[in-house]
FITILUM-914216 format. One record per residue (C-alpha): x negated, y negated, z negated; residue in three letters; residue number from 1. Coordinates in pm, 1 decimal. Example, Ala and Ser with C-alpha at 12.3 -4.5 7.8 and 13.67 -1.06 7.14 Angstrom:
FITILUM-914216
-1230.0;450.0;-780.0;ALA;1
-1367.0;106.0;-714.0;SER;2
//
This chain:
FITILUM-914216
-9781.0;-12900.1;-11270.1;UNK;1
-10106.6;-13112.9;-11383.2;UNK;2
-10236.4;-13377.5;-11150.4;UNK;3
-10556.3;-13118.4;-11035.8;UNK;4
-10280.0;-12889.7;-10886.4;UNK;5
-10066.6;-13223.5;-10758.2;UNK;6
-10394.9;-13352.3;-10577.5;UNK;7
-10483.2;-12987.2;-10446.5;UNK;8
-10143.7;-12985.5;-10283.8;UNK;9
-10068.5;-13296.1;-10164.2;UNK;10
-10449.6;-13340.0;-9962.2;UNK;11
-10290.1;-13003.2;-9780.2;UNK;12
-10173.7;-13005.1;-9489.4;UNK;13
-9942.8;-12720.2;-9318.6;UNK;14
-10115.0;-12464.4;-9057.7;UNK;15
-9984.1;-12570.3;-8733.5;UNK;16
-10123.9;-12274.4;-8541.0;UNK;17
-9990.9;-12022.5;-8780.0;UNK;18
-9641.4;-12150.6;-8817.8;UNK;19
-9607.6;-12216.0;-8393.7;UNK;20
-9762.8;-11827.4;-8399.4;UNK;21
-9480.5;-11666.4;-8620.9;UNK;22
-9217.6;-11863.4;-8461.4;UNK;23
-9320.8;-11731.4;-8166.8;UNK;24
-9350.7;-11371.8;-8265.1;UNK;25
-8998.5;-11418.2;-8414.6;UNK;26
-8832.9;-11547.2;-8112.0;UNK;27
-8950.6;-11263.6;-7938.4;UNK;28
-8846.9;-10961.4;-8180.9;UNK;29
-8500.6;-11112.8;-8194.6;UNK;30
-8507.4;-11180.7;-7749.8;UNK;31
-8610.9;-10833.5;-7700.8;UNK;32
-8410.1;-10684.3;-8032.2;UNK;33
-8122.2;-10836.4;-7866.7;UNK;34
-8162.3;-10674.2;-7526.9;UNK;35
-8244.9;-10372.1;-7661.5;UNK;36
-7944.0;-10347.1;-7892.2;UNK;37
-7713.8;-10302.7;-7530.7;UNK;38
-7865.3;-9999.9;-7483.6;UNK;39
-7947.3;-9882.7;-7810.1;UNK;40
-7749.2;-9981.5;-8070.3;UNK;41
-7748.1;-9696.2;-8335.1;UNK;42
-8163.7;-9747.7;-8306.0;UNK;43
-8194.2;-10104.8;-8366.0;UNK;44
-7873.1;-10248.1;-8652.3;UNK;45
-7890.4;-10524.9;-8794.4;UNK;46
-8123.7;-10458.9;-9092.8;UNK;47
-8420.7;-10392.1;-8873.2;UNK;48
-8405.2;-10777.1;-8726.0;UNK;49
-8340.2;-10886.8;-9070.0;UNK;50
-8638.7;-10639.3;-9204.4;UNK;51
-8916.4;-10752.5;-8957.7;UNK;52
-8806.2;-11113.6;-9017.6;UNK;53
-8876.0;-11061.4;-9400.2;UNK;54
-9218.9;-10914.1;-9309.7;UNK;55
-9294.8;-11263.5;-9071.2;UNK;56
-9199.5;-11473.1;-9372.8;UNK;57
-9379.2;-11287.5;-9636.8;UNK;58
-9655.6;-11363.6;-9367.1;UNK;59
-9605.0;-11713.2;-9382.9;UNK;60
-9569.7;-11746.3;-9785.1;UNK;61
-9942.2;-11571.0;-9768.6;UNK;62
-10031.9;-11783.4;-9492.1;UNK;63
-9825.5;-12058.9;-9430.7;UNK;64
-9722.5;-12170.6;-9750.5;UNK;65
-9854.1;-12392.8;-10025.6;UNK;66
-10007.1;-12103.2;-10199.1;UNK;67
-10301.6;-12105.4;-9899.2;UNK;68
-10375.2;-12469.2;-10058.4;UNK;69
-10445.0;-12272.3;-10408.8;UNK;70
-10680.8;-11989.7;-10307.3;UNK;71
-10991.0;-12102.6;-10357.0;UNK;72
-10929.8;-12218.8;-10693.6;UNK;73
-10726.4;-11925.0;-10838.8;UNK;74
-10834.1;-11560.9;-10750.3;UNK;75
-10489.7;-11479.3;-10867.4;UNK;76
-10345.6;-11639.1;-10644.9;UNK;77
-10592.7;-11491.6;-10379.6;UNK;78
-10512.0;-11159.3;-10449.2;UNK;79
-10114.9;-11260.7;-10449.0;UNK;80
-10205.3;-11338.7;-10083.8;UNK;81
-10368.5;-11026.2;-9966.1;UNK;82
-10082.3;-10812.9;-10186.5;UNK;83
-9867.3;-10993.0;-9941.3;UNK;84
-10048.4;-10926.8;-9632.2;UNK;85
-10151.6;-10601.0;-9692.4;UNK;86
-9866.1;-10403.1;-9890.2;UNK;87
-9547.7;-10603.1;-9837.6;UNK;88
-9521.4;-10744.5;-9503.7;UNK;89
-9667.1;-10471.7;-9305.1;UNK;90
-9403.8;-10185.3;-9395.3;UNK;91
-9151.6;-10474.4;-9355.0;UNK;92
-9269.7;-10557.1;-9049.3;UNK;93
-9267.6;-10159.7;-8921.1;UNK;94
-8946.8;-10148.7;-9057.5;UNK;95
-8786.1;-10318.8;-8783.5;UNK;96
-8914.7;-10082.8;-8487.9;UNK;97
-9143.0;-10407.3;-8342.3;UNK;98
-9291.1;-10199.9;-8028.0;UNK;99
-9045.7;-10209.6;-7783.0;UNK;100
-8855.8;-10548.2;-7914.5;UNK;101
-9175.1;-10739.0;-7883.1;UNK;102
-9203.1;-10584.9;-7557.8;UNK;103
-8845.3;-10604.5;-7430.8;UNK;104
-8886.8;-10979.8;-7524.8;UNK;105
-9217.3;-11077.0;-7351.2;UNK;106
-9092.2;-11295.8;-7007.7;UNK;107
-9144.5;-11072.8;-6718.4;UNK;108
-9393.3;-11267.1;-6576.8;UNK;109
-9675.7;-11235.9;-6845.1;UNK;110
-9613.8;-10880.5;-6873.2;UNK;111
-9614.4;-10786.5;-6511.0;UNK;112
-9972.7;-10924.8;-6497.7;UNK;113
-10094.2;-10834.3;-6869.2;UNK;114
-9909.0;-10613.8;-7064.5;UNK;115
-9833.0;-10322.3;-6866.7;UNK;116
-10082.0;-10294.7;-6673.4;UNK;117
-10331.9;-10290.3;-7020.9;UNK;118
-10081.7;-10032.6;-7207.8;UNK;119
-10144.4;-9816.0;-6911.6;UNK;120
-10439.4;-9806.6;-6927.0;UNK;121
-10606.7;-9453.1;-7066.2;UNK;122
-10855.1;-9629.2;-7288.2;UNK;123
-10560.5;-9816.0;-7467.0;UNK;124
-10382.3;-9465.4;-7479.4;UNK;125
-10682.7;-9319.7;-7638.9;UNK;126
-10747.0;-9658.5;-7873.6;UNK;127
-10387.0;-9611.2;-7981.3;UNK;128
-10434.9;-9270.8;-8049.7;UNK;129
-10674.6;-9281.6;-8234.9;UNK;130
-10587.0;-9553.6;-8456.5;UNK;131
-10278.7;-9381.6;-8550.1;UNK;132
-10462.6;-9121.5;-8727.7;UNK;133
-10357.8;-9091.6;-9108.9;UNK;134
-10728.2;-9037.0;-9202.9;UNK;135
-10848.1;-9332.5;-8969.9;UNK;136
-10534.1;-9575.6;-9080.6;UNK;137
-10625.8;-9496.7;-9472.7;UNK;138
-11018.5;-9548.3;-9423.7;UNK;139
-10993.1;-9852.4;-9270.9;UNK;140
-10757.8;-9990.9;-9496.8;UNK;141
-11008.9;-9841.5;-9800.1;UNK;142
-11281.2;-10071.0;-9637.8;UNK;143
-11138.4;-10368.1;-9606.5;UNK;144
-11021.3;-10340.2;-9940.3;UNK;145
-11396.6;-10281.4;-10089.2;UNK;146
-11580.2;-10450.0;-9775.0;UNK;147
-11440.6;-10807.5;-9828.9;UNK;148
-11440.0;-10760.3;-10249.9;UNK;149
-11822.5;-10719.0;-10200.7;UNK;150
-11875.0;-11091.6;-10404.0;UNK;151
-12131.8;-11182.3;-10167.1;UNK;152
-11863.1;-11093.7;-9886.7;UNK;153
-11619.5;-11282.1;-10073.6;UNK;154
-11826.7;-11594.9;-10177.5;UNK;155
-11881.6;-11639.8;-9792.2;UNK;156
-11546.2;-11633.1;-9709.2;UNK;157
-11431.8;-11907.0;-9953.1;UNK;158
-11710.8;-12138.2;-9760.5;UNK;159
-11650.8;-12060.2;-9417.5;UNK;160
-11269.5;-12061.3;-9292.9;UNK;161
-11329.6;-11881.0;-9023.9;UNK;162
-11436.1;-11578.6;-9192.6;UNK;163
-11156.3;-11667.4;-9453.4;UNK;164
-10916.6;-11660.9;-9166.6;UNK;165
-11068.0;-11308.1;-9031.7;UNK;166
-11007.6;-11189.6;-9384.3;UNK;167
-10675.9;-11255.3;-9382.7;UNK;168
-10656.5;-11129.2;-9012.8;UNK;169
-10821.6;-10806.1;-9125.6;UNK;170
-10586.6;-10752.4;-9438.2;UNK;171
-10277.3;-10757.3;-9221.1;UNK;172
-10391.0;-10562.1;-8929.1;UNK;173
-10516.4;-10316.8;-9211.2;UNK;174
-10204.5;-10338.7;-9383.6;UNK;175
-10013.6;-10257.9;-9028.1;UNK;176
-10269.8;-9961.6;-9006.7;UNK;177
-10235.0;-9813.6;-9312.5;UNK;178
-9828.3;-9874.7;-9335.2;UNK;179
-9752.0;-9664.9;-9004.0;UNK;180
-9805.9;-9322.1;-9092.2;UNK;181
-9540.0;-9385.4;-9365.4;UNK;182
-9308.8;-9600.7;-9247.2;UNK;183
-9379.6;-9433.9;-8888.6;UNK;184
-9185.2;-9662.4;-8645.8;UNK;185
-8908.7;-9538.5;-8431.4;UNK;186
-8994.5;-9441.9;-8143.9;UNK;187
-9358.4;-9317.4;-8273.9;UNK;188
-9353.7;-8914.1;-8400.2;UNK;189
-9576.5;-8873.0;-8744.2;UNK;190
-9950.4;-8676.1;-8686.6;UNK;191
-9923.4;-8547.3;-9030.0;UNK;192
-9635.4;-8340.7;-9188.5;UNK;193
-9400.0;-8524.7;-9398.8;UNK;194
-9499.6;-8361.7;-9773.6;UNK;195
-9895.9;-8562.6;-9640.9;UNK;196
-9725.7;-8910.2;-9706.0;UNK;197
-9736.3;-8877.7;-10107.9;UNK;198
-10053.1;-8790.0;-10123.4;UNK;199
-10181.4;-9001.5;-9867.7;UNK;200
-9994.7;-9300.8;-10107.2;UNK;201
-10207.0;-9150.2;-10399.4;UNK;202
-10532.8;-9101.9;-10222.9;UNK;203
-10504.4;-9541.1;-10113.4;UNK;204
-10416.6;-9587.8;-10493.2;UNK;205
-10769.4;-9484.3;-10635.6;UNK;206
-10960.5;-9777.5;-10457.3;UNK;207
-10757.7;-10000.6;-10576.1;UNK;208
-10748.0;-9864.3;-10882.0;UNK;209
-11107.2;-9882.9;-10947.4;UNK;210
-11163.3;-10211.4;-10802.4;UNK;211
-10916.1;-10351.1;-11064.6;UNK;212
-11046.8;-10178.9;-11312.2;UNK;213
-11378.7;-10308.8;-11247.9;UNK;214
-11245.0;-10707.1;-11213.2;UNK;215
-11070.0;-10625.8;-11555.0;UNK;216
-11341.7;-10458.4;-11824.3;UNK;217
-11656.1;-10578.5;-11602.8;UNK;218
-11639.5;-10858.1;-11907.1;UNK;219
-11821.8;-11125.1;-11655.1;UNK;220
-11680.9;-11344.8;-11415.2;UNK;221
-11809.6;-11150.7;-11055.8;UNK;222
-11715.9;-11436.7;-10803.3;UNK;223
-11883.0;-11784.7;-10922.1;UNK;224
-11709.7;-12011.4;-10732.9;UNK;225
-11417.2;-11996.7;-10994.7;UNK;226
-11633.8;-12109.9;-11255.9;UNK;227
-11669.9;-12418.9;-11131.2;UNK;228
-11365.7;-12433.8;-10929.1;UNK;229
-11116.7;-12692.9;-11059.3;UNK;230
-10837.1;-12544.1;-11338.0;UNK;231
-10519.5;-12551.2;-11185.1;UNK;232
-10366.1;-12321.0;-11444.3;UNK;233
-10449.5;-12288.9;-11806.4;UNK;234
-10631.8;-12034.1;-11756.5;UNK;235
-11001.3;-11980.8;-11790.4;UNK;236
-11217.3;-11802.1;-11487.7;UNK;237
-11236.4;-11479.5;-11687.8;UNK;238
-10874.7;-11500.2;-11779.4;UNK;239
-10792.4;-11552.6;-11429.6;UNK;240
-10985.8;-11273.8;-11301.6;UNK;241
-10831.4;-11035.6;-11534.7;UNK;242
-10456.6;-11207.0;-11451.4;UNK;243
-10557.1;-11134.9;-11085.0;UNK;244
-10695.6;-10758.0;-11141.9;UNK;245
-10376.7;-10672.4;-11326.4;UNK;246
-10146.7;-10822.2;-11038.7;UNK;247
-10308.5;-10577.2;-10821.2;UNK;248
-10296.9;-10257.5;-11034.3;UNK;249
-9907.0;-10314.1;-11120.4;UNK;250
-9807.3;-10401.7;-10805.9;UNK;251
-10012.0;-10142.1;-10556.2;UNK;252
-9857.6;-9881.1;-10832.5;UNK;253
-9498.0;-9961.5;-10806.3;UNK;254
-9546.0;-10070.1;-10436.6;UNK;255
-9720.5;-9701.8;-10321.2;UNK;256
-9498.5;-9537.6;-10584.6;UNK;257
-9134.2;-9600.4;-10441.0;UNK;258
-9213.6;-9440.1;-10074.0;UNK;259
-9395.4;-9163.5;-10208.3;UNK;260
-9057.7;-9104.3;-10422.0;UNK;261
-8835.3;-9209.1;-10129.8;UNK;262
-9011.3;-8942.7;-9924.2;UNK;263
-9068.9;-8650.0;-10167.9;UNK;264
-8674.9;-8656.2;-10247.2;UNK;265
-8640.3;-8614.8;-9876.9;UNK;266
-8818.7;-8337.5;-9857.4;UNK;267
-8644.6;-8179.0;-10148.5;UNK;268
-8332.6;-8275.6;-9984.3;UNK;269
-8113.0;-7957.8;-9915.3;UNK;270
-7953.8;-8128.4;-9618.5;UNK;271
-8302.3;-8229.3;-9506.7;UNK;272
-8307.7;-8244.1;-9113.3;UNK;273
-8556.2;-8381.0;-8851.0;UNK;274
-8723.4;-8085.8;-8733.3;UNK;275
-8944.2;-8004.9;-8452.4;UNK;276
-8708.7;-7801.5;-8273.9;UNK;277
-8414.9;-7969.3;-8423.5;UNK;278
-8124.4;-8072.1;-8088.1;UNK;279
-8109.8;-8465.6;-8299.2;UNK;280
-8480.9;-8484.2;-8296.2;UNK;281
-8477.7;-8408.3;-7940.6;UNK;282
-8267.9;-8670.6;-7842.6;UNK;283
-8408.3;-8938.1;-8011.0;UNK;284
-8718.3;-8866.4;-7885.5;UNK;285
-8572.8;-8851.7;-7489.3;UNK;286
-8411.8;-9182.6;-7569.7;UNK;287
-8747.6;-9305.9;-7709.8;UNK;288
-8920.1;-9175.9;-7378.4;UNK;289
-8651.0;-9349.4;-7174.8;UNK;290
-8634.9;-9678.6;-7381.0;UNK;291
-9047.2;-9688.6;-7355.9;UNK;292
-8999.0;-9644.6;-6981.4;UNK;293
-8738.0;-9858.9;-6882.4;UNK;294
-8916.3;-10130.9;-7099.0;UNK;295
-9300.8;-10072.4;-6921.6;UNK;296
-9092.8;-10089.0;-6564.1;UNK;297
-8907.5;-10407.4;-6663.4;UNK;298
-9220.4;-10590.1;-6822.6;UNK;299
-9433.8;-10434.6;-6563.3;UNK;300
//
């Protein structure tokens, strides 16, 4: 570690609001996964508490962590960040069921006042509808992959935290978006048939795809503040870019490849079952309804 990086970290200081945020989050999931695991316990083992509290600290490592301190120096270390916030903690985070834990785990108080009376309502029913579309959840996550790559987009955000903080904001709520059609959260039921999923993978690879390409053989360094950012790796700006543009093809390939896989040798599966009609489908989905129900009357 040279003494740029030691000064870097050390004038740091740790995100107060974030870490109180996720601890809070956290403490909820496990109240309500808790409670919920009484009346539900083949829906909510062990491995989904232990799954969404992976996603929370893969949050915090973007986030949280040291590597915030080294963001504005290193855009490979920026783009670690929003690989984190956008393709590993989301699914993790799905993973673990978080809709009626979170709300199982909210005191009764808030949500007799807040929460159920706003999930209720039919404008959130049609807002939550509609943002569960596969085509919606993959365009959105498509812009704000290009939208906050736009250099003069990006330059901004590396001067103003605020819109630094939206960006990160906007990566994970993408990230959540784009991660629930195919992770699809019990209790939720999928809008698009299950053979969609690898192609919907393949159809979010080709942005990515050509924005890395572009950081990579563009042969110019496309956001300036690296250049005269201070060298925390040996590494020039160029260099770094290209590091950073590789990070992102490898890792959005092998991360988008291994559910498409996952899911396409489930379909092939002879023993494959799950469907509409099917007597196991239906009663997950009346314990869903009555889970969902129970937990709206109790918060509300």
């Amino acid at each position: 570690m040279n003494s740029v990086t030691q000064v870097i970290l050390q004038s740091w200081s740790a995100p107060v609001g974030v870490d109180a945020s996720l601890c809070v989050v956290a403490l909820l999931y496990a109240r309500g996964w808790h409670r919920l695991r009484i009346v539900a316990n083949r829906q909510f083992p062990a491995w989904r508490l232990a799954a969404f509290f992976a996603g929370v600290v893969t949050v915090w490592i973007a986030i949280g962590s040291r590597l915030e301190a080294l963001d504005d120096v290193s855009l490979t270390v920026h783009m670690m960040q929003h690989l984190l916030l956008a393709a590993i903690a989301p699914p993790l985070i799905l993973l673990g069921a978080p809709e009626l834990p979170l709300l199982r785990g909210l005191p009764q108080s808030l949500g007799r006042g807040v929460v159920s009376p706003f999930l209720r309502l039919p404008f959130t029913r049609r807002f939550a509808h509609l943002v569960s579309n596969p085509a919606i959840c993959l365009l959105v996550a498509t812009l704000a992959l290009i939208g906050w790559h736009i250099p003069a987009v990006f330059e901004l955000a590396l001067r103003l935290d605020w819109l630094h903080k939206l960006e990160h904001a906007s990566f994970l709520g993408a990230g959540l978006m784009f991660w629930w059609p195919v992770v699809q959260p019990w209790p939720s039921t999928p809008r698009w048939p299950e053979w969609a999923m690898p192609l919907y993978l393949f159809a979010a690879t080709l942005p990515c795809d050509a924005l890395s390409a572009f950081l990579t053989f563009c042969e110019r360094v496309v956001y300036p503040s690296y250049i005269s950012a201070p060298r925390v790796f040996t590494l020039s700006p160029l260099e770094d870019q290209e590091r950073a543009a590789a990070l992102m093809w490898v890792a959005v390939t092998v991360i988008f490849l291994i559910p498409a896989v996952l899911v396409t040798l489930k379909i092939l599966s002879p023993g494959k079952s799950g469907l509409p009609d099917d007597p196991a489908t239906k009663q997950r989905r009346f314990l869903a309804k009555s889970l969902r129900d129970s937990n709206l009357e109790e918060v509300g």
